[in-house]
Backbone as CSV, one residue per row, in Angstrom:
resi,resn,N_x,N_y,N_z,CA_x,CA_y,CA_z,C_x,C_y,C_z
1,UNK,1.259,12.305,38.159,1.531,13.145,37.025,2.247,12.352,35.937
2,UNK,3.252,11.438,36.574,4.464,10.759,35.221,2.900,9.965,34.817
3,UNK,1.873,9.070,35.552,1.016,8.669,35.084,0.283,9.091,33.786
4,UNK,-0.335,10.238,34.185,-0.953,11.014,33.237,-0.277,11.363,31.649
5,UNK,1.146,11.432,31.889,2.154,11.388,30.699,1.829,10.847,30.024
6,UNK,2.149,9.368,30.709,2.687,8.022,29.771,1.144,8.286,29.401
7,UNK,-0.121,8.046,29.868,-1.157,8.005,28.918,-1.608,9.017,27.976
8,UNK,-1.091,10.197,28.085,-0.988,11.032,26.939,-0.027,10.357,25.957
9,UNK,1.148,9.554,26.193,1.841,9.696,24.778,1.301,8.076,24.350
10,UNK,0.712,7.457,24.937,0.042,6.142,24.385,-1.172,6.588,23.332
11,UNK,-1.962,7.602,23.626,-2.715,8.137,22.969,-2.200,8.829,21.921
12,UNK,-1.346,9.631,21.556,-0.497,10.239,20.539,0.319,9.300,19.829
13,UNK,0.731,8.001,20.615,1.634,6.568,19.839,0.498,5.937,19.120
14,UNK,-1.306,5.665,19.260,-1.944,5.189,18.775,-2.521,6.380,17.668
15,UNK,-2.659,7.676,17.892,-2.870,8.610,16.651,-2.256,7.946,15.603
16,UNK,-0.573,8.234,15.926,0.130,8.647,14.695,0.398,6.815,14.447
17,UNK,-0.268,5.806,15.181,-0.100,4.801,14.515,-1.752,4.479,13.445
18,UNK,-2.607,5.378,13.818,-3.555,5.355,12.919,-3.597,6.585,11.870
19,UNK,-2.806,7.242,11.573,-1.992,8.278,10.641,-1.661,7.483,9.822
20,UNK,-0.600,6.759,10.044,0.346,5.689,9.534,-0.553,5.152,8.695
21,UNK,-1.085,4.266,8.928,-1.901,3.524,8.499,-3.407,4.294,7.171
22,UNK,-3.499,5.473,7.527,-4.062,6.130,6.276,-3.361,6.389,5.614
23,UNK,-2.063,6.443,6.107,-1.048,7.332,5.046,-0.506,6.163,4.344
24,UNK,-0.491,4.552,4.712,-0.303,3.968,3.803,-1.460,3.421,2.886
25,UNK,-2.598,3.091,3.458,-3.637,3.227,2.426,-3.681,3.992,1.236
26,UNK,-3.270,5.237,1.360,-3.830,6.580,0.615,-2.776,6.148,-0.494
27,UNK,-1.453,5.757,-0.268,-0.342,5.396,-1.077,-1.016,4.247,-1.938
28,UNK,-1.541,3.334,-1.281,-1.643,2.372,-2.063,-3.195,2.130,-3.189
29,UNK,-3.696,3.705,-3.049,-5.041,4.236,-3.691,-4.193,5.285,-4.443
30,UNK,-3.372,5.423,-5.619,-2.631,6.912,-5.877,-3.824,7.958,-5.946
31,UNK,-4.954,6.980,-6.884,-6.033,8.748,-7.166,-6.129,9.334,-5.928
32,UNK,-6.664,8.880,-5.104,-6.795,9.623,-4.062,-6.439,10.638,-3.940
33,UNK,-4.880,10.589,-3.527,-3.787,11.748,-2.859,-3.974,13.027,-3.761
34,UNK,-3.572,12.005,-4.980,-3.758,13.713,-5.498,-4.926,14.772,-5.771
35,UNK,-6.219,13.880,-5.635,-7.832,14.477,-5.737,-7.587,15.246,-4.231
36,UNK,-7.020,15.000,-3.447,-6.867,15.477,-2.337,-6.068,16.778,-2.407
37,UNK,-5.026,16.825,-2.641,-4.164,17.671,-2.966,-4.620,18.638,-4.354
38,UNK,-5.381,17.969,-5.041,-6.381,19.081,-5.984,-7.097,19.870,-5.246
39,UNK,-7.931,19.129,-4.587,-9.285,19.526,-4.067,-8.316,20.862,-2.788
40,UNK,-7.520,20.930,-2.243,-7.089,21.575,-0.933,-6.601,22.913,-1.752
41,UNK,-5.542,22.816,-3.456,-5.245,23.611,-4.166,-6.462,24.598,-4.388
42,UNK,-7.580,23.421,-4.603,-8.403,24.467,-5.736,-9.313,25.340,-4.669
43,UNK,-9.058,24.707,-3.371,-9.988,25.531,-1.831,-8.964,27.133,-1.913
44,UNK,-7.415,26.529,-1.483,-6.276,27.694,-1.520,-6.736,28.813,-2.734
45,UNK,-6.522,28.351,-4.023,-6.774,29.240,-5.233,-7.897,30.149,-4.793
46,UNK,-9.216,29.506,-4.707,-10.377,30.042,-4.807,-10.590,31.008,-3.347
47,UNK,-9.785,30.714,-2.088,-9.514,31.891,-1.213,-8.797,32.895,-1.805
48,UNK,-7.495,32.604,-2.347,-6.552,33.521,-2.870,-7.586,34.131,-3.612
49,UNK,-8.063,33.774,-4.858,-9.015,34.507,-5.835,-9.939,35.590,-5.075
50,UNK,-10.835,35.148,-3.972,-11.676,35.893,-2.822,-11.166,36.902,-2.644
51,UNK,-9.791,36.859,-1.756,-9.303,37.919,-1.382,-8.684,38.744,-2.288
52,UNK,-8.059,38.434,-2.971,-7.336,39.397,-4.469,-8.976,40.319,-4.952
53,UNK,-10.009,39.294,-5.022,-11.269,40.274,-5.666,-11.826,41.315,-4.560
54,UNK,-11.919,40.808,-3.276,-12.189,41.583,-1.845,-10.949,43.181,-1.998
55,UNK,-10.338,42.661,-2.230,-9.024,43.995,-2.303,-9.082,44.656,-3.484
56,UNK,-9.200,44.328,-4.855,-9.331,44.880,-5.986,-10.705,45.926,-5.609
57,UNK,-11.671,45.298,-5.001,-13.161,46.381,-5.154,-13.131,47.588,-3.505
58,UNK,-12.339,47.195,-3.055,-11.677,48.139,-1.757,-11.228,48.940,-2.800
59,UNK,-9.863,48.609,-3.496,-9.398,49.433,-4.328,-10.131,50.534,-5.202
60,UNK,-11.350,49.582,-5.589,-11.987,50.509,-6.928,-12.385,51.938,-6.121
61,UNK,-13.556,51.381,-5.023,-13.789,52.252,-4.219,-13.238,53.323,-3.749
62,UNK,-11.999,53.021,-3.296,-11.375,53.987,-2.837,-11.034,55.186,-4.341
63,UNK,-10.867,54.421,-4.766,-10.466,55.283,-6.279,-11.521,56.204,-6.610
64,UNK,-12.878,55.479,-6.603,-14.509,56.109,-6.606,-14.128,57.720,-5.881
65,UNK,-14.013,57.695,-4.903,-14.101,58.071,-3.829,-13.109,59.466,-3.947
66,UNK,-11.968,59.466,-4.520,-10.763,60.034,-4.688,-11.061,60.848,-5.929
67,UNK,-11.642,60.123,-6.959,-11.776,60.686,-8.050,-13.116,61.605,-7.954
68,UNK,-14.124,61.365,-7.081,-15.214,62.244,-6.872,-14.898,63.578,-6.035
69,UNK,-13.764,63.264,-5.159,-12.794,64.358,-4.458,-12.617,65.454,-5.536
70,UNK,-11.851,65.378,-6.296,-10.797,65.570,-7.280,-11.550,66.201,-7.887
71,UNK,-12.768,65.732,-8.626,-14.107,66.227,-9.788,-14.580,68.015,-8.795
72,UNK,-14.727,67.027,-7.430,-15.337,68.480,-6.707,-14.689,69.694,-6.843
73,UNK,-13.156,69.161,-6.179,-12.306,70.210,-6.555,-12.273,71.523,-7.536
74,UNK,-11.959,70.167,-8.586,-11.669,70.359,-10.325,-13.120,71.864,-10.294
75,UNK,-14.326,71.039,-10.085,-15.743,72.278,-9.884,-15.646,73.497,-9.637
76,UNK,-15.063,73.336,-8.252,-14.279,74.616,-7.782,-13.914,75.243,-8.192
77,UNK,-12.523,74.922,-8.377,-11.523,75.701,-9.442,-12.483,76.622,-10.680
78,UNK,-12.450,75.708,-10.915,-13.668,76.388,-12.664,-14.442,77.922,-12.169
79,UNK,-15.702,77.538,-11.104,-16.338,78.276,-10.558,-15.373,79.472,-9.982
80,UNK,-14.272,79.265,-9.473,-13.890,80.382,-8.798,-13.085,81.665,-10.220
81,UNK,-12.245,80.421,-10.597,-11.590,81.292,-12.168,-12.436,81.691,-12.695
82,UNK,-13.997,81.467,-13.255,-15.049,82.086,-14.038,-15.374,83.392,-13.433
83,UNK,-15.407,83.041,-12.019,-15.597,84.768,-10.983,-14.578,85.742,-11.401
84,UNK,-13.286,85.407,-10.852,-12.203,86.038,-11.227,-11.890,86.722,-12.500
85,UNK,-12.463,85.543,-13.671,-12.824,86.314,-15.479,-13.637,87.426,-15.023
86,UNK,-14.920,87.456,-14.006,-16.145,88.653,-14.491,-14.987,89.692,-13.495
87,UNK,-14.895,89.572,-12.683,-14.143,90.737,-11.330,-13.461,90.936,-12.535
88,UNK,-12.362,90.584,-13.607,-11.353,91.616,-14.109,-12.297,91.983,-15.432
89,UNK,-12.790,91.419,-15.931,-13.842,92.176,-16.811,-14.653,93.372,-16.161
90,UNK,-14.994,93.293,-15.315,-16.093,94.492,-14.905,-14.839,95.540,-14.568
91,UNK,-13.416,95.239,-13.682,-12.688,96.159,-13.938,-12.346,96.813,-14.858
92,UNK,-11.842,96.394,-15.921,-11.720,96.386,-17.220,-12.287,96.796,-17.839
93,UNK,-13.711,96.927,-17.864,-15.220,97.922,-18.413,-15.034,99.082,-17.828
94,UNK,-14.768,99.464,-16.474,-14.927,100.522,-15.567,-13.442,101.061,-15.777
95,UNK,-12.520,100.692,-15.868,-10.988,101.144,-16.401,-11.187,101.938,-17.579
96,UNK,-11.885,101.268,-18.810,-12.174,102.020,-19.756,-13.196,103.230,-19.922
97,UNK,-14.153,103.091,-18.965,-14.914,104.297,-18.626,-14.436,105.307,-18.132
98,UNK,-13.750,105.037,-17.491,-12.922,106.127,-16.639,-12.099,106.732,-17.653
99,UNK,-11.161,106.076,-18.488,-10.429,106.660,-19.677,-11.352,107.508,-20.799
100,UNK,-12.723,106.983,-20.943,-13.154,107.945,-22.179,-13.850,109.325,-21.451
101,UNK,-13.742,109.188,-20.151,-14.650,110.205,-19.450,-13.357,110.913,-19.031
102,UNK,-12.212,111.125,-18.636,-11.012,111.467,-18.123,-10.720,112.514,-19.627
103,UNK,-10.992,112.218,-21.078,-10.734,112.936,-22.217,-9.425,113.600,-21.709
104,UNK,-9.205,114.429,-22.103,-7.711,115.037,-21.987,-6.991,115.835,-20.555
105,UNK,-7.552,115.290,-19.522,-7.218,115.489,-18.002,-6.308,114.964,-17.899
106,UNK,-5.314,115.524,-16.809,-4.304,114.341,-16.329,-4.557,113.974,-14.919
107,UNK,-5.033,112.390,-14.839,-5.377,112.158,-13.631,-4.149,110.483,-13.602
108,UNK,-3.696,110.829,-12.475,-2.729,109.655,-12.256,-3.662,108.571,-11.995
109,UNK,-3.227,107.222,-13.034,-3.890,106.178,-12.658,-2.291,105.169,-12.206
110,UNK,-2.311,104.677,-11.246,-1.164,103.564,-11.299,-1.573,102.520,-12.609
111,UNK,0.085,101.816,-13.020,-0.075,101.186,-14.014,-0.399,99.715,-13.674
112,UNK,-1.916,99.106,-14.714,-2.519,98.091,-14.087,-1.596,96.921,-15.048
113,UNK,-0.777,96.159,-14.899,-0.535,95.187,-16.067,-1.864,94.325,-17.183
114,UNK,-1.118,94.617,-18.264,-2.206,94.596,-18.965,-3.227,95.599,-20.011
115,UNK,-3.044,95.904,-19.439,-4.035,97.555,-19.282,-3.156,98.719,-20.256
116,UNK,-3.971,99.363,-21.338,-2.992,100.413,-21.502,-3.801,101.302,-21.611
């Protein structure tokens, strides 16, 4: 086993002695490093960019989605208040029928607000 060690770290002493050795090359090439360090930025950016646009159109969607909710709703509403206008109108027609046909009777009507 101590065998097996020592030749693992002879192998890891010759890595990082061939590390070394790019890493002083690369020094002694400056363009390099930094085309390198461009090139890794502009990989980073252009993920970052990916995902910021991947999440922005999740976003839109969901918004799509919320706002077509909302519209339905909104439909609703309308449709049901337009009912509610005819139900007190047709009351309201038939309230007054009843009053010109009633002429001088006294018939108790409870008081409807609104209504006189």
């Amino acid at each position: 086993m101590l065998a097996a060690k020592e030749e693992q770290l002879r192998a890891f002493q010759e890595e990082m002695a061939t590390l070394k050795e790019n890493l002083l090359a690369d020094e002694k090439e400056p363009s390099s490093v930094p085309q390198r360090s461009v090139t890794k930025d502009t990989c980073r950016l252009r993920r970052e960019n990916d995902q910021i646009m991947s999440n922005m159109e999740q976003w839109a969607k969901e918004q799509k989605i919320a706002n077509e909710k909302l519209g339905n709703k909104l439909r609703e509403q309308v449709k049901y208040i337009a009912k509610l206008t005819g139900e007190k109108d047709s009351i309201l027609l038939l309230y007054t029928e009843f009053k010109k046909h009633s002429h001088g009777h006294v018939i108790y009507t409870p008081s409807i607000p609104g209504m006189v």
